[in-house]
C-alpha positions as CSV (number, residue, x, y, z in Angstrom):
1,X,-4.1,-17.6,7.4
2,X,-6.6,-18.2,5.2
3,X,-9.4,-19.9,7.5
4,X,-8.1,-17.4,10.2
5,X,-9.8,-14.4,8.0
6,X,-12.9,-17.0,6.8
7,X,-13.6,-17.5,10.2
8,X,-13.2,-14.0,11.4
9,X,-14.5,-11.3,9.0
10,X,-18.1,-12.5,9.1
11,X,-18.1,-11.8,12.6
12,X,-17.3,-8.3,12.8
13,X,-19.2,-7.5,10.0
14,X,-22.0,-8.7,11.8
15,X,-21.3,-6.8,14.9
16,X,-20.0,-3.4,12.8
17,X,-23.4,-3.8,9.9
18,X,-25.6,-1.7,11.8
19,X,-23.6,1.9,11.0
20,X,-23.1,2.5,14.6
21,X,-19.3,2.8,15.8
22,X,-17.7,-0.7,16.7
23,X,-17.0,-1.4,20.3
24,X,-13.1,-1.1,20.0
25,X,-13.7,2.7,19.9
26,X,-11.2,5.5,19.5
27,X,-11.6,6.2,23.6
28,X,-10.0,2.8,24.4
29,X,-6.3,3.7,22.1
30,X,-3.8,5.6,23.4
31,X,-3.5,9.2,21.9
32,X,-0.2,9.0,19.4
33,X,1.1,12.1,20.0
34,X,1.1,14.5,16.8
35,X,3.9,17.2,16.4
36,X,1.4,18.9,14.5
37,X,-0.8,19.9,17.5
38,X,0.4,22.1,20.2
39,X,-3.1,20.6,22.4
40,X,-2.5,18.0,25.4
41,X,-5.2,14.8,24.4
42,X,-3.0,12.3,26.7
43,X,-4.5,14.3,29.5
44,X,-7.4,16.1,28.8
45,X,-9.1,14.8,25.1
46,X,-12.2,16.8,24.0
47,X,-15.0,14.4,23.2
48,X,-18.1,16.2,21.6
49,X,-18.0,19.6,20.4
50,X,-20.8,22.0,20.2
51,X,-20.9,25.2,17.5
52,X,-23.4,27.9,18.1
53,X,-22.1,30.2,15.2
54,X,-23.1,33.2,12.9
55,X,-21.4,33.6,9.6
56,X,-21.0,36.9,8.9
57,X,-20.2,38.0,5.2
58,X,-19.7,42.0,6.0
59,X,-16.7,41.0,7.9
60,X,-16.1,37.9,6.9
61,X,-15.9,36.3,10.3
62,X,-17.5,33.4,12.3
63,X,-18.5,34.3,15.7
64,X,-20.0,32.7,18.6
65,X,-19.3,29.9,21.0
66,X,-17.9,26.4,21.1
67,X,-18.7,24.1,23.9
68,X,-16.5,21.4,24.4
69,X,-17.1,18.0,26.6
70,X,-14.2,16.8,27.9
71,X,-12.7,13.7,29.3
72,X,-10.4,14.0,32.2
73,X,-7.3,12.2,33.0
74,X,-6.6,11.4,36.8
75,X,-5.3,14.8,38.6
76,X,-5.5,16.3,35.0
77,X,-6.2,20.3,35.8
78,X,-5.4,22.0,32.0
79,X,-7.2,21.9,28.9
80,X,-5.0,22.5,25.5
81,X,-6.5,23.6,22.7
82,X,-5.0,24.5,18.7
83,X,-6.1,27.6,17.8
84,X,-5.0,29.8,14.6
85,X,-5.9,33.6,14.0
86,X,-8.6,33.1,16.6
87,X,-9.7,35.9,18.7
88,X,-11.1,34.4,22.5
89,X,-13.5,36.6,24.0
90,X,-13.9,34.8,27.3
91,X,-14.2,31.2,28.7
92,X,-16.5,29.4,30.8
93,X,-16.7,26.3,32.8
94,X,-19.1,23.7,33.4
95,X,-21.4,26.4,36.4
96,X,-21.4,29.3,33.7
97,X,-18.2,31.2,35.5
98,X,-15.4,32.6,33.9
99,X,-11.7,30.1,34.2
100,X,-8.3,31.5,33.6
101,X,-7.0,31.1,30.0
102,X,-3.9,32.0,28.0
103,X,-3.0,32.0,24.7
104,X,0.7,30.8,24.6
105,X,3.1,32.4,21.6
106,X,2.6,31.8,18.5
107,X,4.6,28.8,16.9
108,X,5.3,28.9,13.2
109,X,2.6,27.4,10.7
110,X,1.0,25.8,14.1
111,X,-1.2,28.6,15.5
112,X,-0.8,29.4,19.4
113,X,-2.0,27.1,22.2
114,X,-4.8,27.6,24.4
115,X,-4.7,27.1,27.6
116,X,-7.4,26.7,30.2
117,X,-7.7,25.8,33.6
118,X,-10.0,23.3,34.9
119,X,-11.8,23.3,38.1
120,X,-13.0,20.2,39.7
121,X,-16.2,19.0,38.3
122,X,-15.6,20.6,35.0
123,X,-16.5,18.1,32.1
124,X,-17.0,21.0,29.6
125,X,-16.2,24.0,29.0
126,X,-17.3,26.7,26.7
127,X,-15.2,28.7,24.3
128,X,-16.5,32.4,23.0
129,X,-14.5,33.4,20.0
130,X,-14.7,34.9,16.5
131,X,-12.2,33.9,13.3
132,X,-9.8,36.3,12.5
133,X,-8.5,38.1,9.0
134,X,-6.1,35.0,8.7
135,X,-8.4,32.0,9.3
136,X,-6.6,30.0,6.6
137,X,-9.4,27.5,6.5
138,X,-12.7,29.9,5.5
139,X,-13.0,31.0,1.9
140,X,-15.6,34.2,1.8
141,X,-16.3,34.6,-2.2
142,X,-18.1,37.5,-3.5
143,X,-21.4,37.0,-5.4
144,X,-19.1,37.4,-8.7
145,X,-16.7,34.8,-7.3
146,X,-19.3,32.4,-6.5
147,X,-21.4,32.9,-9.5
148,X,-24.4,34.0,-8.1
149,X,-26.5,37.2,-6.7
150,X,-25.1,36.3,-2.8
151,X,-21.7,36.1,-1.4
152,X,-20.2,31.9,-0.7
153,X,-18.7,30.5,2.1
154,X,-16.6,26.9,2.7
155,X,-14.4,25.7,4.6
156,X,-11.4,23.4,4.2
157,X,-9.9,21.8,7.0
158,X,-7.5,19.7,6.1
159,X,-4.7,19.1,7.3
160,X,-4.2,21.8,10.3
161,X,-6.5,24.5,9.2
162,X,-9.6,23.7,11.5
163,X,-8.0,25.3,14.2
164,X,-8.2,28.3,12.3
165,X,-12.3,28.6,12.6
166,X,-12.6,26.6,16.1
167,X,-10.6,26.1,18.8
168,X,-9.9,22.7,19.4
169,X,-7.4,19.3,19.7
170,X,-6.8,19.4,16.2
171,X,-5.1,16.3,15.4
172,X,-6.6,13.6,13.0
173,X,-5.7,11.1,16.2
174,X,-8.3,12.5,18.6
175,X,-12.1,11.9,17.4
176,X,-14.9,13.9,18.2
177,X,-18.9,14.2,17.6
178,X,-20.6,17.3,16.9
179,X,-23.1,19.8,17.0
180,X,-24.0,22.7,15.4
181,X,-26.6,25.6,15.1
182,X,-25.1,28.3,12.5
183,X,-27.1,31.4,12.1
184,X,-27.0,32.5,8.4
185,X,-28.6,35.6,6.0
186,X,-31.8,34.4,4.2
187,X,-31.7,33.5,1.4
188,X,-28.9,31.4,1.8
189,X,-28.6,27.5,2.6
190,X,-26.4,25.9,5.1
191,X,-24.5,22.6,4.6
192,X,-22.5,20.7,7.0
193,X,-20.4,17.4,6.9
194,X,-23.4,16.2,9.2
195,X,-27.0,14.8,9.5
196,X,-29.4,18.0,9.1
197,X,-32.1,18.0,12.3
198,X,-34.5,19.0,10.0
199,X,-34.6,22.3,7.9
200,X,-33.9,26.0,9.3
201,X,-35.9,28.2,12.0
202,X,-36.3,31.9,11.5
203,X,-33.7,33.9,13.8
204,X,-36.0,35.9,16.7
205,X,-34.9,39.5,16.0
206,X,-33.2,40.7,19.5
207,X,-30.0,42.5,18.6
208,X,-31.2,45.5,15.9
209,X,-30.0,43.8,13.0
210,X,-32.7,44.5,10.0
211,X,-31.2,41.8,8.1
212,X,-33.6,38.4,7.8
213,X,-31.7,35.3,9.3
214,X,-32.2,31.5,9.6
215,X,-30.9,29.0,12.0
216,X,-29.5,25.7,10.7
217,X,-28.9,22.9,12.8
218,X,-26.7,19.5,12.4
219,X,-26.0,16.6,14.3
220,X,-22.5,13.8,13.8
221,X,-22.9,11.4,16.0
222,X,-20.1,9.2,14.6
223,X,-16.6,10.3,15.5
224,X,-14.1,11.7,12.9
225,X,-11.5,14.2,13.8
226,X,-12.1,17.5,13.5
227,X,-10.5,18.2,9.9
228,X,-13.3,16.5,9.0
229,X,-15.9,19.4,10.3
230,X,-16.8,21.1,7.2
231,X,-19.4,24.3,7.0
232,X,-20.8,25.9,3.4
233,X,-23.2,28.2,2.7
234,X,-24.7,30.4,0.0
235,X,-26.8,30.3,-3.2
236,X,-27.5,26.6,-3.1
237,X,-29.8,24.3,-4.6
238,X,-30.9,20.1,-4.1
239,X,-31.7,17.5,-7.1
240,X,-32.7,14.4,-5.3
241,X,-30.4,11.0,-6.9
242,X,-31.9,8.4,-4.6
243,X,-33.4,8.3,-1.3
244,X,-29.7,8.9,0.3
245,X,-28.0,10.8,-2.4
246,X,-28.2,14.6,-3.4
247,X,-26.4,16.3,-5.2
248,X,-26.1,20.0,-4.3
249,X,-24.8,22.8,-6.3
250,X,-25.8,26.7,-7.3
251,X,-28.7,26.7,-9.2
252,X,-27.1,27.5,-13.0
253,X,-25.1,24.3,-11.9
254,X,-27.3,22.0,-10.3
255,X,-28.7,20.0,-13.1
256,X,-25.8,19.8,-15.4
257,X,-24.4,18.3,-11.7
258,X,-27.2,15.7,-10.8
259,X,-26.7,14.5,-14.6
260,X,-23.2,14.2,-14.5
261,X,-23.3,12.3,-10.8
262,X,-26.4,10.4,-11.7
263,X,-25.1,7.0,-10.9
264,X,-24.2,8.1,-7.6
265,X,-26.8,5.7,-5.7
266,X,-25.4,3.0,-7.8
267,X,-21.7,4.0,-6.7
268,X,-22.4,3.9,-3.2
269,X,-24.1,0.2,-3.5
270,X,-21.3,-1.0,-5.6
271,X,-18.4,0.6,-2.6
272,X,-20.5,-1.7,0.1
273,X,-20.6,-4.5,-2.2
274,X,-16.8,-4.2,-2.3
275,X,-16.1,-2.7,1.3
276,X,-18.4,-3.5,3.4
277,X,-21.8,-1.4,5.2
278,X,-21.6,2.6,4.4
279,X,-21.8,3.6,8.1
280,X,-22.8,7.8,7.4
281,X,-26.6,7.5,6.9
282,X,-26.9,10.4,3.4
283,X,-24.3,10.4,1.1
284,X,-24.6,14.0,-0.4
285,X,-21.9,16.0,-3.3
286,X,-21.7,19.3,-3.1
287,X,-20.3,21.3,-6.1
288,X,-18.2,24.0,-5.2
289,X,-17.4,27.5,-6.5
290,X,-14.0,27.3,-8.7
291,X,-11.8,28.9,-5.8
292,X,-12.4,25.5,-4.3
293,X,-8.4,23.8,-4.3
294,X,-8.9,19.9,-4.5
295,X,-10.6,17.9,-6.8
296,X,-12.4,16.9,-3.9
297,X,-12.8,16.4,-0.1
298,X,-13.9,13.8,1.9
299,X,-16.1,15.4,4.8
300,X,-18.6,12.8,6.1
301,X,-22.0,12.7,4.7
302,X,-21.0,15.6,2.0
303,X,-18.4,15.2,-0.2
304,X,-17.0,18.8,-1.2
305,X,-16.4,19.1,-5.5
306,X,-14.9,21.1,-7.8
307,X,-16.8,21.8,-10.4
308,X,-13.9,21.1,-13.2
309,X,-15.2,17.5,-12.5
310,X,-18.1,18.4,-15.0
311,X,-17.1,17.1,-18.1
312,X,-20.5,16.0,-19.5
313,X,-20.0,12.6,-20.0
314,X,-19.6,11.4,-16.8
315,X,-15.9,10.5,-18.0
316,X,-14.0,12.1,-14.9
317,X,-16.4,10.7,-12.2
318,X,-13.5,8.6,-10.9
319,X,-13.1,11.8,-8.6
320,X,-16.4,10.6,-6.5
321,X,-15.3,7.0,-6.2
322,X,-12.2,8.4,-4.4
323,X,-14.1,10.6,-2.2
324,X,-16.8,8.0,-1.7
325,X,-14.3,5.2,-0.7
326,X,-12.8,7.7,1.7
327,X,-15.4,6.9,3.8
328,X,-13.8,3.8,5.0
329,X,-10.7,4.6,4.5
330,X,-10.0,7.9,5.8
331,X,-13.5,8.7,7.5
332,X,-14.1,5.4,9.2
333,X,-10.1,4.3,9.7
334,X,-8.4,7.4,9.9
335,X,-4.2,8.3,9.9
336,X,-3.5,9.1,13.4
337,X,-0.8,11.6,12.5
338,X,0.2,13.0,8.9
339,X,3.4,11.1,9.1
340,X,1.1,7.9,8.1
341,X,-1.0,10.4,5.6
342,X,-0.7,7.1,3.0
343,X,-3.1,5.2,5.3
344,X,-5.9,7.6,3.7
345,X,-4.8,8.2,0.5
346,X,-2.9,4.9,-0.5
347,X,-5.9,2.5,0.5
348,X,-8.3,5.0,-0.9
349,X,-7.0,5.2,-4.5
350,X,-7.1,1.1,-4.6
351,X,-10.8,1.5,-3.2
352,X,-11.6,3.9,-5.9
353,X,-10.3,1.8,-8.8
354,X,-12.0,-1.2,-7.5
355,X,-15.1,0.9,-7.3
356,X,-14.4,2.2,-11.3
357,X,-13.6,-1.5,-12.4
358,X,-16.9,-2.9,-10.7
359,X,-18.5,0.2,-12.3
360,X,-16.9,0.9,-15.8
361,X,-15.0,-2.0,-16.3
362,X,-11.1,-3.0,-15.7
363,X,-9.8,-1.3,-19.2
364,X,-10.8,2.3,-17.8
365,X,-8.5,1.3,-14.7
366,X,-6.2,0.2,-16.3
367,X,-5.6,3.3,-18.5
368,X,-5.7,5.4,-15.2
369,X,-3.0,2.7,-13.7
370,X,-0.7,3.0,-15.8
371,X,-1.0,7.0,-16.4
372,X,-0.7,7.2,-12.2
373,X,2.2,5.1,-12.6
374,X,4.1,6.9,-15.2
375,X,3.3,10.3,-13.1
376,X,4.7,8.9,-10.0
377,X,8.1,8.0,-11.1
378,X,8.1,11.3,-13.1
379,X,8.1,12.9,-9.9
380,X,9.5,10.8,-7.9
381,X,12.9,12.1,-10.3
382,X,12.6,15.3,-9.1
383,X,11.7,14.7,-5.1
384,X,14.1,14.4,-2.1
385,X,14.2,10.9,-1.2
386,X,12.6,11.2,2.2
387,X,9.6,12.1,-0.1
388,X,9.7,9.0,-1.1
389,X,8.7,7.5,1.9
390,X,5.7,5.6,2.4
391,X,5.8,6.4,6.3
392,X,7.3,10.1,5.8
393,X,9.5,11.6,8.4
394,X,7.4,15.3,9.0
395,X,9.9,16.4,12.3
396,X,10.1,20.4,11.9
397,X,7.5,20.1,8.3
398,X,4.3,21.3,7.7
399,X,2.1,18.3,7.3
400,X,1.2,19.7,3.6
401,X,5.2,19.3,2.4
402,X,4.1,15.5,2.5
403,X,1.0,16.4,0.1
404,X,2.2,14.5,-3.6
405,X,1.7,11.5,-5.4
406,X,3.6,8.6,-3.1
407,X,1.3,8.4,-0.6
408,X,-1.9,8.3,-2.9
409,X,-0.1,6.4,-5.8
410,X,2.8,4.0,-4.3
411,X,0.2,3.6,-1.5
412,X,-2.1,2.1,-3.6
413,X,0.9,-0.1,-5.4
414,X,1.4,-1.9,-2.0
415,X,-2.4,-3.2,-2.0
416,X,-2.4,-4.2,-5.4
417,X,1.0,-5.7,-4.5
418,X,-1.0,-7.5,-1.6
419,X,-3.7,-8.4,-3.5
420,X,-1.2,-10.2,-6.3
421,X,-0.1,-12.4,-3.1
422,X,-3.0,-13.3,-1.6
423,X,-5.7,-13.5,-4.6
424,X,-8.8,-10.9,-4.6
425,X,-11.1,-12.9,-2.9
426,X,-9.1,-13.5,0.4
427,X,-7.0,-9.9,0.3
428,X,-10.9,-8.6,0.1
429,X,-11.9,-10.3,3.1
430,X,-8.5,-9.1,4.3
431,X,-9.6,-5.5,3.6
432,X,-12.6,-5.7,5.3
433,X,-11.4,-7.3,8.3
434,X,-9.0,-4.0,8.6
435,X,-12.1,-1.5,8.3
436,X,-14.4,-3.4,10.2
437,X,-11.6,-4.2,13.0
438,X,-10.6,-0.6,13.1
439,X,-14.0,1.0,13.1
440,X,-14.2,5.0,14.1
441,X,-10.1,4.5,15.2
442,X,-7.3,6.3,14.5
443,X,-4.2,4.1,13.4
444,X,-0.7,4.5,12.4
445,X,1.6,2.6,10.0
446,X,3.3,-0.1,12.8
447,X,-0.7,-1.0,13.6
448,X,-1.0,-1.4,10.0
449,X,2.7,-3.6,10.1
450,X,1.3,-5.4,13.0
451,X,-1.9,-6.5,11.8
452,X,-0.3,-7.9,8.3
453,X,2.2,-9.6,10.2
454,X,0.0,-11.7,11.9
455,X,-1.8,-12.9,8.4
456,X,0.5,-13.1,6.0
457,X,2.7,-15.6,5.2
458,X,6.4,-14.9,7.1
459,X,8.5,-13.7,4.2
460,X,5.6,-13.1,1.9
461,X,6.5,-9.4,1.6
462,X,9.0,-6.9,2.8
463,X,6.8,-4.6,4.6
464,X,9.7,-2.7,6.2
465,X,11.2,-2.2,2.4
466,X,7.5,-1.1,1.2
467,X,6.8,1.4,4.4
468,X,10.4,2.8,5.2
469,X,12.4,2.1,2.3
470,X,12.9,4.9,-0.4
471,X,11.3,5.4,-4.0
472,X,9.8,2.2,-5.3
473,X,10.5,-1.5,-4.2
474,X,11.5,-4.1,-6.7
475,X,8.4,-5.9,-6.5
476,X,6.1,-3.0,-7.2
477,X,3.8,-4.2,-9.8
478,X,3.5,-2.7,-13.3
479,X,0.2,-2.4,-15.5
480,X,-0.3,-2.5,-19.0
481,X,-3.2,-0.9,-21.3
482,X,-3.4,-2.1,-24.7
483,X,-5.9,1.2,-25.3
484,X,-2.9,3.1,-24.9
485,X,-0.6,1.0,-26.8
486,X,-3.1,2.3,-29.4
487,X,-2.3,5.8,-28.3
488,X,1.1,5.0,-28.8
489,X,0.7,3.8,-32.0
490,X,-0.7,6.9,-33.3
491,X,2.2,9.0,-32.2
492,X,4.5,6.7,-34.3
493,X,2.4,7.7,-37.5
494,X,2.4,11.2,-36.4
495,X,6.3,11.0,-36.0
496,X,6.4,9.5,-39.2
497,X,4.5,12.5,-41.2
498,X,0.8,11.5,-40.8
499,X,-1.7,14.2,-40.7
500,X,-3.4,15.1,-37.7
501,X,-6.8,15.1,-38.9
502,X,-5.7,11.5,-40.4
503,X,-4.8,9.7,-37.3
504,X,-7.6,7.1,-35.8
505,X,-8.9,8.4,-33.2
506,X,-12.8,7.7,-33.1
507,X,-13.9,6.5,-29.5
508,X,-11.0,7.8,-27.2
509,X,-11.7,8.5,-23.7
510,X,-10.4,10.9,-21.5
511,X,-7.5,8.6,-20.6
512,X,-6.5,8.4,-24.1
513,X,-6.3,11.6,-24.9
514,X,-3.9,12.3,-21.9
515,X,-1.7,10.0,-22.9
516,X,-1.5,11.3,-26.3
517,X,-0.8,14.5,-25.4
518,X,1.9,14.0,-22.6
519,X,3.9,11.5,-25.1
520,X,4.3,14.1,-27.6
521,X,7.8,14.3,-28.3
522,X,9.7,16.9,-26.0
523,X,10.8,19.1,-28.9
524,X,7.0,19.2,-30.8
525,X,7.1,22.6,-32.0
526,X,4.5,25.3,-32.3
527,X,3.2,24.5,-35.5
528,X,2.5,20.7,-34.8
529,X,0.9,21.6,-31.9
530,X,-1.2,24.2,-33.8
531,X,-2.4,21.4,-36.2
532,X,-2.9,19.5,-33.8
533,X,-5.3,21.9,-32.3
534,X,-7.1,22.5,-35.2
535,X,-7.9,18.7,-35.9
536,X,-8.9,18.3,-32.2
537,X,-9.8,21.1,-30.1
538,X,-7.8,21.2,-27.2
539,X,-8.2,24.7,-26.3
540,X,-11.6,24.8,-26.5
541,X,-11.9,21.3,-24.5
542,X,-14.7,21.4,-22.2
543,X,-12.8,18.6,-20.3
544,X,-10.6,20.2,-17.7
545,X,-8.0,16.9,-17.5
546,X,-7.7,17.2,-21.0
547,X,-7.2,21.1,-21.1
548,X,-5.0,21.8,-18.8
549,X,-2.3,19.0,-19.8
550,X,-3.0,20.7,-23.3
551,X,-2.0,23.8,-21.8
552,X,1.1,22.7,-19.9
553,X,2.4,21.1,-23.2
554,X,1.5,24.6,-25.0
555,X,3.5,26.5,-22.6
556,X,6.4,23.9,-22.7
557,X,6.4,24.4,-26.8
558,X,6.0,28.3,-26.6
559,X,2.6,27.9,-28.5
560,X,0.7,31.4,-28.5
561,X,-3.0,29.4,-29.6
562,X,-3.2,29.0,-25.5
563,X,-2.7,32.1,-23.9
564,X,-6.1,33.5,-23.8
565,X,-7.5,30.2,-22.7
566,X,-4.5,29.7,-20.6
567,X,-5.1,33.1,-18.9
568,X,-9.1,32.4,-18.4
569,X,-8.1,29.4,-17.0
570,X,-5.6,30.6,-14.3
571,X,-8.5,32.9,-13.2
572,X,-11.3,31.2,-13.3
573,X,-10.2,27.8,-11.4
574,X,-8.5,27.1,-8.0
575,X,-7.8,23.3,-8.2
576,X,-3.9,23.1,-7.3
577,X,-4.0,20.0,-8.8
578,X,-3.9,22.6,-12.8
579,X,-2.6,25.3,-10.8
580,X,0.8,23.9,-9.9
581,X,1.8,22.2,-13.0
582,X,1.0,25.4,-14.9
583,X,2.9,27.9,-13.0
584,X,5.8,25.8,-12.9
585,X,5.3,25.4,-16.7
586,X,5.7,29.2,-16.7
587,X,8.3,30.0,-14.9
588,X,10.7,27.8,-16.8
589,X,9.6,29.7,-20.1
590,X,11.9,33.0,-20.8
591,X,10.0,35.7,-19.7
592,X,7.6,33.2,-18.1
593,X,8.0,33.8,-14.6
594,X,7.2,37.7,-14.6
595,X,3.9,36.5,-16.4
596,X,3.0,33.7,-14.1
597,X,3.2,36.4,-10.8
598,X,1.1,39.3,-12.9
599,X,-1.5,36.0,-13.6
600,X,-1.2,35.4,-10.0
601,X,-2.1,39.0,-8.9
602,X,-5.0,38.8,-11.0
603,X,-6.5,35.0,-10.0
604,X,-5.1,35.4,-6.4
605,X,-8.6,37.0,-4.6
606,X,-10.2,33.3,-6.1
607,X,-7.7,31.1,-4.7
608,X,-8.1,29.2,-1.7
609,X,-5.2,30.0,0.6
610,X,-3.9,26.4,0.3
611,X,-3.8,27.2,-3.2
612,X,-2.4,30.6,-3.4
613,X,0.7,29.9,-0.8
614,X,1.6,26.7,-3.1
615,X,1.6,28.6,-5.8
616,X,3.4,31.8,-4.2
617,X,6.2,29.1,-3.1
618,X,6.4,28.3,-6.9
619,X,7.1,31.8,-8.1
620,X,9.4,32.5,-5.3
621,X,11.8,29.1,-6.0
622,X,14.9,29.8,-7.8
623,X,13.7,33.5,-8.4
């Protein structure tokens, strides 16, 4: 085994270091077929996708045309496409002449299917179309909402939601490149998860519109699958980090940004010393709005942020090293259905604390290890067991009732478990073999259980027990932090009468005071939480991690110091990742849940719809 991956992982990264995709492409894999796509790939698969779009804020549409080059299976005579809330003004084949199309009825939380027919010698076709009131994946903001004198557009794509702003095979097993030219307001700037040809052109005036307009253009020419296509635009400005990396944000936010991600260039050279080449030309961040739902998201070339990740002292940047080692695993070796959603998120969490160890040093990780750990079996408590599930059974879900902490967390156990067997250097070269193998594919967990099986050891592992079986195995490995057996420490003398303001607490990072705060005793009362507020200042915390466990443990207690802040915070921020835990901490309270939904109506117009249906299912259970 072990001089079988010497020998071999030099080769491929020799034939995959020059950031163009490998030879074993996505074209030469069968298509896995996806329950979460109504759209035919086996037969017909779109290749290359071109966008000719104008965003229109008024109405809060997209509209224009997507051209989509095809390849055609033998005697294969109908294209398939996903489409959600899309209205199709007409369709065209390769000669420029209408084809027949139908949209087929609508199937729940999976959009309607449409259907074209192809004519002989059609190897594109070309889609006219604008988004309609319920494209799930565009968030318009007002000026207020975004901050700024202009109105704020993103998109989020993930996991079904492209299909929602352009008609396509939208399933993370089909692969396309792209174009785009999207047609935009001055003074705005447009952004895509692409390489920019250039700047923007001023719009000819030929349709009576007074308003001044610009034409951006873009170019992928690696392919990702299409929840991967991301569009912003508004009020946005650039603060050069290196000769690859920006950072982009609105302009009261840009420089508190580029000073908080300042050691991006050197994040990015650490991830290839670890990973192998960065294959995506620019690394970018951009800094969203608030309304934005994740902490971050993954789209090639520019990683989309929330801005909670502005701490001012750099302390939460772990959030970047997760979206930066996306692009290997993720971006470059992608889950070909959400069933095997762990193949992102498992691999990438490992990535990302290998990146913060190289970076910050192992005693940062370890403190994050251990508070991951102690999360996961938290939750894992309250799950159904086939949320357990490495490999989860979606049949008749929604690919976002899979969305928790198994596969990011006990995905990223496994590797560590792997790396325990095998010894860092040799599961590294292991890694890389699997990303540089797997280039620009789409896999699943058996090509995962496949490759392994033919490296490792027979026996070495259960991999059926680790992908199949439920909650965690028995050989799942544990970590320990002796900076939070300091924590712990602390909350002994506070449960044996010390003051607040007397515990030692000089030099805690974000990690520590986490810790301290969810290991407070269950039954801490009001006042104790109220001292302890006044010796530290965890309402006022400019730390969002910090604040809003603060929060949920205020609510818990019934502690009255919060609800202002608590409020505020509802409103102002659209992460799901503070939303959920607080809404659920309010509903529990007496009284709570009537609260929570008159919060809700308030915050609701900021909150990306990901965001607001989570938290609408929340208010709804049990009530």
């Amino acid at each position: 085994m072990k001089a079988l991956i010497s020998v071999v992982t030099p080769l491929l990264l020799l034939a995959c270091g020059s950031g163009a995709p490998s030879s074993t492409s996505s074209e030469s894999r069968a298509i896995v077929k996806d329950e979460h796509s109504l759209s035919n790939p086996a037969e017909v698969r779109v290749e290359h996708i071109k966008l000719d779009l104008e965003i229109l804020f008024a109405e809060q549409r997209l509209k224009g045309r997507a051209i989509l080059k095809l390849s055609r299976g033998a005697g294969s005579h109908t294209l398939v496409l996903d489409t959600q809330a899309l209205e199709i003004l007409g369709v065209e084949g390769a000669d420029g002449r209408p084809r027949e199309w139908s949209l087929e009825p609508a199937v729940d939380r999976l959009g309607r299917a449409l259907r074209i027919t192809l004519r002989d010698g059609d190897d594109e076709v070309g889609v006219r179309y604008r988004t309609g009131e319920g494209a799930e994946a565009l968030q318009f903001l007002s000026p207020a909402m975004a901050g700024g004198e202009h109105p704020y557009l993103f998109t989020q794509g993930e996991s079904i939601l492209t299909r929602s702003w352009i008609p396509c095979q939208d399933t993370p097993g089909v692969r396309v490149t792209y174009d785009a030219n999207i047609i935009a307001p001055r003074p705005l700037t447009v952004l895509m998860s692409a390489d920019r040809r250039g700047g923007s052109r001023e719009l000819v005036q030929d349709d009576g519109i007074d308003e001044e307009r610009l034409v951006w253009s873009f170019e992928m020419t690696r392919p990702i699958p299409c929840y991967l296509i991301a569009l912003a635009c508004g009020e946005i400005e650039e603060r050069p980090i290196s000769e690859r990396c920006s950072v982009y944000a609105a302009p009261s936010l840009v420089d508190a940004a580029a000073e908080e991600f300042a050691d991006l260039e050197e994040m990015v050279s650490t991830a290839e010393g670890i990973l192998g080449p960065y294959r995506w030309g620019r690394y970018d961040l951009l800094v969203l709005p608030p309304a934005f739902p994740y902490g971050g998201m993954e789209n090639p070339t520019l990683t989309f942020l929330t801005p909670t990740v502005i701490a001012g002292d750099r302390s939460l940047v772990s959030v970047v090293a997760h979206e930066l080692a996306h692009s290997w695993s993720g971006n470059l070796v992608t889950n070909a259905t959400w069933s095997d959603f762990w193949l992102n998120e498992g691999f990438t969490v490992y990535c990302e604390r290998r990146i913060m160890e190289a970076l910050y040093g192992l005693e940062r990780v370890r403190m994050d290890e251990v508070l991951a750990g102690e999360g996961l079996e938290r939750e894992m408590q309250e799950m159904q067991a086939w949320q357990t599930v490495l490999h989860t059974n979606l049949t008749g879900k929604h690919p976002d009732e899979g969305f928790s902490g198994v596969p990011y967390n006990k995905g990223a156990l496994f590797l560590h478990r792997l790396e325990a067997l095998l010894g860092r250097r040799e599961f590294d070269l292991l890694l890389r073999e699997w990303f540089d193998g797997h280039a620009f594919q789409s896999v699943t967990t058996s090509d995962l259980e496949s490759f392994l099986a033919e490296r490792l050891p027979p026996g070495a592992i259960d991999l059926t027990d680790w992908f199949e079986g439920v909650g965690l195995p028995q050989d799942a490995p544990h970590f320990e932090s002796p900076a939070l057996e300091q924590v712990d420490e602390e909350l002994e003398r506070l449960a044996e009468g010390a003051a607040p303001k007397e515990l030692e607490t000089a030099g805690w990072v974000t990690a520590q005071w986490l810790a301290f705060i969810r290991h407070l005793p269950a039954d801490t009362d009001a006042e104790t939480l109220a001292l302890l507020d006044q010796a530290f200042g965890f309402t006022q915390s400019g730390n969002a991690e910090i604040l809003a466990a603060w929060l949920e443990r205020g609510i818990a207690s019934g502690y009255a110091g919060i609800d202002a802040r608590l409020e505020s915070f509802l409103i102002e921020v659209g992460r799901f990742k503070y939303l959920g835990p607080l809404y659920r901490a309010l509903v529990q309270r007496p009284g709570g849940r009537e609260r929570a939904r008159e919060i809700f109506e308030r915050a609701r117009p900021g909150y990306h719809p990901v965001s607001a249906g989570r938290v609408e299912a929340i208010l709804n259970e049990n009530g």
